[in-house]
N, C-alpha and C positions, 0 to 999 in steps of 0.2 A: 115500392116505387122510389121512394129514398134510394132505398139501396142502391138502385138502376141505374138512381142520376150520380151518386157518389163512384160509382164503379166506372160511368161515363167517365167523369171530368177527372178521375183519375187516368184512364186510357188516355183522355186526350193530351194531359200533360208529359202524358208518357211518350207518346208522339211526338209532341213539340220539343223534347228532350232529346227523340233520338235523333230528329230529324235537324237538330243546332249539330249533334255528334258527328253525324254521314257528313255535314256541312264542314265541316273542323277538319274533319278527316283527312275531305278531299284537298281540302285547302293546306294540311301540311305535306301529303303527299308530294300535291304542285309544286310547294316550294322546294322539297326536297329533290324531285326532280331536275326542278331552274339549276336549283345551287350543284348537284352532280353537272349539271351538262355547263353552265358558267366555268366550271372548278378545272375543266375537259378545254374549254374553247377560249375562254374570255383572257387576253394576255392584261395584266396589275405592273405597272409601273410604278416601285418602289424605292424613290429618291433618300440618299444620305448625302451627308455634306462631313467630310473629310478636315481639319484644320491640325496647318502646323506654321507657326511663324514664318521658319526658314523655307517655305514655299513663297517662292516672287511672281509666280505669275500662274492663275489657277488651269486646272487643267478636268475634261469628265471623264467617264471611265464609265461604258456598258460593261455588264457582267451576263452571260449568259450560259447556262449550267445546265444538267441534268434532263436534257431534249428527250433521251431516248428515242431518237428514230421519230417523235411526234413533229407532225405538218401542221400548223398555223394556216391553212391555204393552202393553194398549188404553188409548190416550190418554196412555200413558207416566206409567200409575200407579203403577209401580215405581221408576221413575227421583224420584218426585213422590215417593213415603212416603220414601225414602230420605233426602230432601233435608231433608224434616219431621225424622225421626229426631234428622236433627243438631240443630236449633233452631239455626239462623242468624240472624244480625240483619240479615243483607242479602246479596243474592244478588247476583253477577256472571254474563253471560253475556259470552261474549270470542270469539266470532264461528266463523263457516262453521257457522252451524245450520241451514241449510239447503243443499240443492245448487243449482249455477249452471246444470247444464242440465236441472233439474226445475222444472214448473210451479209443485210444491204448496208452498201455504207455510202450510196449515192446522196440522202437525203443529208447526212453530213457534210457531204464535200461540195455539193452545189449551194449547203447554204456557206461556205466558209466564201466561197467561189464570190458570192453576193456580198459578200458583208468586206473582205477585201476590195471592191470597188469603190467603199465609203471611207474605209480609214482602216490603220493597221489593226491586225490581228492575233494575239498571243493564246497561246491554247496549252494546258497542263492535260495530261493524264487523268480519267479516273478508273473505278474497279471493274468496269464494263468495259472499256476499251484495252485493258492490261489483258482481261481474262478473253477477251474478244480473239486476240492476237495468240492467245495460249489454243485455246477451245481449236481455232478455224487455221491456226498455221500462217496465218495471213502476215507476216512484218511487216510488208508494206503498206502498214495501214498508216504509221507516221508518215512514210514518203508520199505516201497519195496525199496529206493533210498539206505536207510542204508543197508539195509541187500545186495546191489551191490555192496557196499564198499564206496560211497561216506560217509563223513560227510555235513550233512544239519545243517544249521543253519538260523535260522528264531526267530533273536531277544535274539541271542545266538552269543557265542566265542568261542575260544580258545586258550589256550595259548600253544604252539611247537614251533619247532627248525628248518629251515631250513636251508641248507648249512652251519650251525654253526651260526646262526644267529636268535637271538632270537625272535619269531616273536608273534604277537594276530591277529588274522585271525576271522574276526565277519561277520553278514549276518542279514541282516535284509531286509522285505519287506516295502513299503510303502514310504513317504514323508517325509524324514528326515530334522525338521524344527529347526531353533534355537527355544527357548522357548518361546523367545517374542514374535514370529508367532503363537506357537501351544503348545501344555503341552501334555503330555500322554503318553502310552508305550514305543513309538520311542523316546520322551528325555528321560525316565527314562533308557531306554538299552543302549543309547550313552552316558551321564554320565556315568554310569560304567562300560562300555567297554573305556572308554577315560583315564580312571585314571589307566597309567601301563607307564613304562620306556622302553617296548618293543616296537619296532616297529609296525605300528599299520596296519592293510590290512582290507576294508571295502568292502565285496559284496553288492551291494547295486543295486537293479535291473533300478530302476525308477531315474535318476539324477535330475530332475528339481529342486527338495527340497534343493538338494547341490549347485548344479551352478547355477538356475536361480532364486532362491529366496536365494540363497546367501546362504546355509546352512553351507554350507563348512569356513565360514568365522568364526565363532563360535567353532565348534567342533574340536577339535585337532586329527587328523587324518591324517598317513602320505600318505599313499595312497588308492583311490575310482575303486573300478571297478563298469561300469555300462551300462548297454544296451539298451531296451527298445525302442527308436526312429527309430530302422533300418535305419540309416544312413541320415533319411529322406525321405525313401523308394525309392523319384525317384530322381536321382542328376542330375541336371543341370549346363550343362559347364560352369564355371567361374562364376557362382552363390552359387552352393553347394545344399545341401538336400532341399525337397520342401516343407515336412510336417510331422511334428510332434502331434500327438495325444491330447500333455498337450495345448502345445502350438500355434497349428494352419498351418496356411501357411508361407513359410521361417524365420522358426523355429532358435534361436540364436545359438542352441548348437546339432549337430549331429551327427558329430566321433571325433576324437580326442583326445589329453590330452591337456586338461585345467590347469593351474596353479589360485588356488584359495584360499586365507585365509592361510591355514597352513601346506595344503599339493597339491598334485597333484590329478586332476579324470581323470581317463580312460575311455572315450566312443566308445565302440564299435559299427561297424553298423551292427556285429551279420550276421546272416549265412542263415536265413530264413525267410518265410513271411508269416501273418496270413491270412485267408478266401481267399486263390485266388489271392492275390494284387501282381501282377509282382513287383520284382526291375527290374528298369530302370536305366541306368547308375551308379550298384550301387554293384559291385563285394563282391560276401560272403566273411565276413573276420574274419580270426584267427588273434588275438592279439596275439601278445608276449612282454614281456617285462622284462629287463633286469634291475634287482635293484645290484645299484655298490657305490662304495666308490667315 
């Protein structure tokens, strides 16, 4: 009879153990789930605040990156009021807004279409739109980006005025090395994109060339936008991004601003994912960023 009741009140504890366990279970499951479909749908506005004396009058700056072909809504309304909200003075796109083994490139060009109605538009290159154009034969994918309103710049500048503030706005694709690493079109267009008294704004899709081989330490450039890493696709609590493409597994540099050499990069972890890859703990993000005195 002992025995009976000991072998009882054991089962039942065993019970009430597994039954906290099925509870737990379910419960990280859920969140697991929340946090893939958040990571998928929910846009994180990611403000910096830019500072340089010789700025007189401040000015904002959306950055929006690594889209991949992803909708925010029909026609990427959501993504569009969001970008409103902030009241920017000039939008950056910093490349792979589109996929390199997808046809369409409508969901690009009607959002440029939209976002030129709020304020200008500057757009760099990345390694999906380069290879996009390789893959599909297609050149005029820049002229279709132009004639939406965007300016493309691909190893190119220019020099305008923003909020009264004289600025050179350049874009370039690729590995931007100092010399001593590499010789070729990307130093020959950073030497004379560097040589101006203007402020100086770098789209530049691919960062490793600036921040982890140190590119940024040579070139005088006041400030880098760049994307490319997604954040590190999956974030890991109290570790940070998991994997970077150039660099591997827990990758040095994944969002962020970095202070480097002679100016500041901007790394966004961008808004979408290529072939299928969920973010994982890893919210789409608009940059903003606020250049002040």
């Amino acid at each position: 009879m002992v025995f009976a009741v000991i072998v009882f009140n054991t089962m039942k504890k065993y019970y009430k153990f597994l039954r906290k366990l099925i509870i737990l279970s379910i419960i990280i499951v859920v969140l697991f789930c929340l946090n893939i479909f958040l990571s998928q749908k929910y846009i994180f506005v990611t403000r910096y605040t830019y500072k340089n004396p010789e700025i007189k009058q401040s000015f904002k700056i959306a950055q929006i990156t690594d889209l991949h072909n992803y909708e925010f809504g029909s026609q990427n309304y959501r993504l569009v009021e969001k970008v409103i909200q902030e009241e920017p003075d000039v939008i950056f796109l910093t490349g792979d807004m589109l996929n390199e083994y997808e046809e369409r490139t409508d969901i690009l060009i009607n959002l440029i279409k939209k976002l030129t109605l709020v304020v200008p538009v500057y757009s760099s290159l990345g390694n999906h739109e380069v290879k996009y154009m390789e893959h599909t034969d297609n050149t005029n994918l820049i002229t279709m980006m132009e004639q939406a309103g965007a300016v493309v710049l691909e190893k190119q500048y220019v020099d305008t005025e923003i909020n009264g503030v004289q600025v050179r706005i350049g874009g370039i694709y690729g590995y931007v090395l100092a010399p001593d690493k590499k010789e070729g079109v990307e130093q020959e267009f950073m030497e004379d994109f560097q040589n101006t008294d203007r402020f100086k704004i770098l789209l530049s899709h691919i960062p490793e060339g600036l921040l982890l081989w140190k590119g940024m330490e040579y070139w005088d450039v006041d400030l880098v936008f760049s994307g490319h890493v997604h954040g590190g696709q999956v974030r890991l609590p109290f570790i940070g991004g998991l994997y970077d493409p150039e660099e591997g597994y827990f990758p040095t540099y994944t969002k962020g601003m970095f202070e480097c050499g002679n100016g500041k990069l901007i790394l966004s972890a961008g808004l979408g994912s290529s072939r299928g890859r969920p973010r994982v703990n890893n919210l789409p993000e608009l940059v903003v960023c606020e250049v002040t005195k």
